[in-house]
N, C-alpha and C positions, 0 to 999 in steps of 0.2 A: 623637488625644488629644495636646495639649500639657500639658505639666507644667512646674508653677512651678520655675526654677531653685533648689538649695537647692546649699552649698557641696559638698556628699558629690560632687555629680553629676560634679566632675571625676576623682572617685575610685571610682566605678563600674566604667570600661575593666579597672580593677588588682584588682579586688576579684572580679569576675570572672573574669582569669584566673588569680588566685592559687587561688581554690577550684577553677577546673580543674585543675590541678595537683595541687593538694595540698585535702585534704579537713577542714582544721580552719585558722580565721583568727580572729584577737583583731582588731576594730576599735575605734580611738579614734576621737570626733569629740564637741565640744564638743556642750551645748542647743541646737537651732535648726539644728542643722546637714543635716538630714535623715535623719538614719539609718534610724530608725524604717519612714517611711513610702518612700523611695527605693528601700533598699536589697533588701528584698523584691520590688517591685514589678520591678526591673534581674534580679532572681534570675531571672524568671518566664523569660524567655528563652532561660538557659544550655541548652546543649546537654545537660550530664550532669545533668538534673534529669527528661528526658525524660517530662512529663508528671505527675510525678509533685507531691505537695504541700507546700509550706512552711508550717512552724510557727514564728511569732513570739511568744515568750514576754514577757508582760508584766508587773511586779508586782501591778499594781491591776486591776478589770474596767474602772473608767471610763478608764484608760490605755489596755485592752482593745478597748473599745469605742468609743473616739472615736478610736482609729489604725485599727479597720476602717475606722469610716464614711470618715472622712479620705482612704482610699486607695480604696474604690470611689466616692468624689463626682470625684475622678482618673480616674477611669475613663469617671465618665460613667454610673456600676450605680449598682445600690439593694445594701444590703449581704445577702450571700447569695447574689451570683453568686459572679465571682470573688475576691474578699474577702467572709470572711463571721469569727465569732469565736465563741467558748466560753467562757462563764463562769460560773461557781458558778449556778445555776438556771435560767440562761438560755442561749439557741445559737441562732441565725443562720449557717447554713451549709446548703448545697446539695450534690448528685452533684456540681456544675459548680465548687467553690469550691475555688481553687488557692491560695489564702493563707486562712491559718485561724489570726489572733490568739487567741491564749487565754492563759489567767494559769497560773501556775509547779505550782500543785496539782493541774490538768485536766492537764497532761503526765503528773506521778506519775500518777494516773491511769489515763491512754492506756497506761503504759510495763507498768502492769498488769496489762491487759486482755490486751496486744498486745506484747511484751517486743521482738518483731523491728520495729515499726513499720512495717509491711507500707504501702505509700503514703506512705512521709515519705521524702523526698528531702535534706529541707534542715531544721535547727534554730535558729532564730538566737534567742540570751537575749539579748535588748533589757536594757537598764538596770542589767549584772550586779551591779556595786559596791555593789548596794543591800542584798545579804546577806542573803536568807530563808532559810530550810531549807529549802521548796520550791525553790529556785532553786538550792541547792547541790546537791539530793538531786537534781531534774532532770537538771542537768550532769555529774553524777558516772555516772547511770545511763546518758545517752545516752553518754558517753566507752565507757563498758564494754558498750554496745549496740555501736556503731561497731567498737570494739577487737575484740571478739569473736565477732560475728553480723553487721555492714554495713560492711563498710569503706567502700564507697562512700559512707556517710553524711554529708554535711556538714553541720560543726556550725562557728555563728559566734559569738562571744561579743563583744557591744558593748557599750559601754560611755561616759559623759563621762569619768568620774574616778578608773578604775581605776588599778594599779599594772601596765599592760599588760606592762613587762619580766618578771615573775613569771608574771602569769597564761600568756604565750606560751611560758615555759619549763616552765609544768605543762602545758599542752596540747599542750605539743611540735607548736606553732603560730606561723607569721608573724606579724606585727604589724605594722598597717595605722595611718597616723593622719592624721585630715581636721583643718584649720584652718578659723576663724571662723565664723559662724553667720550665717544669711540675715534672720531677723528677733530684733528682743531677745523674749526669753522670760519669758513673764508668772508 
């Protein structure tokens, strides 16, 4: 599998070992830059993830659903292997689906059903600056999941246009931040 370079990919090595480390990271990286679809995919590797699943949080389902397909046509799958996504009526996912995109309101949700997230290894809120209540109420619950029932839990919060100083001081989190973007963004 070769994958297109995107600016992130120099910032993957760090991004990785900072989550080994430490279990909460604020990432900056402008539109285009790969976050989205890289950063997940680089996660699938880590040692302290051990088999277990990441959830990529989306605001929209077509966001949802076009950064699955996006990262299994990477792969070389149909979506529902290892990328597969959940959204408001719809799901493509599999036993076999180690990344599993889904929008901010399917976490409420999950967090639920399932309060310890038994098989979630990893959280990352894609596009956080975008401010829904799902998306706060998400990250506020997974913080007090982590804090209280997983410590092991990593959670990543990414972002273009956050005010990263803040947010890593409320997450009592590192701050990571990638330059330029690989294609202009439509």
């Amino acid at each position: 599998m070769v994958l297109p370079e995107f600016p992130i990919a120099v910032l993957l090595p760090q991004i990785l070992s900072t989550l080994a480390a430490r279990p909460r990271l604020v990432l900056e990286a402008p539109p285009g830059a790969g976050k989205t679809t890289r950063v997940p995919l680089a996660l699938l590797q880590a040692p302290w993830l051990a088999g277990q699943r990441i959830l990529l949080l989306e605001p929209r389902r077509l966001a949802a659903r076009a950064a699955a397909e996006f990262m299994a046509q990477q792969l070389g799958e149909t979506v529902g292997q290892t990328v597969g996504y959940r959204v408001r009526f719809e799901q493509r996912i599999s036993a076999a689906t180690r990344i599993e995109v889904l929008t901010e309101g399917i976490l409420t949700r999950m967090l639920v059903d399932d309060p310890e997230l038994a098989g979630v290894g990893a959280i990352l809120f894609d596009e956080f600056h975008e401010r829904h209540l799902h998306g706060d109420l998400g990250a506020a619950l997974a913080l007090e999941v982590h804090r209280q029932l997983r410590p092991e839990l990593r959670l990543l919060l990414m972002s273009a246009t956050l005010d990263g100083v803040r947010l890593a001081a409320w997450l009592d989190a590192p701050r990571l931040s990638s330059a330029g973007r690989a294609y202009p963004v439509r």
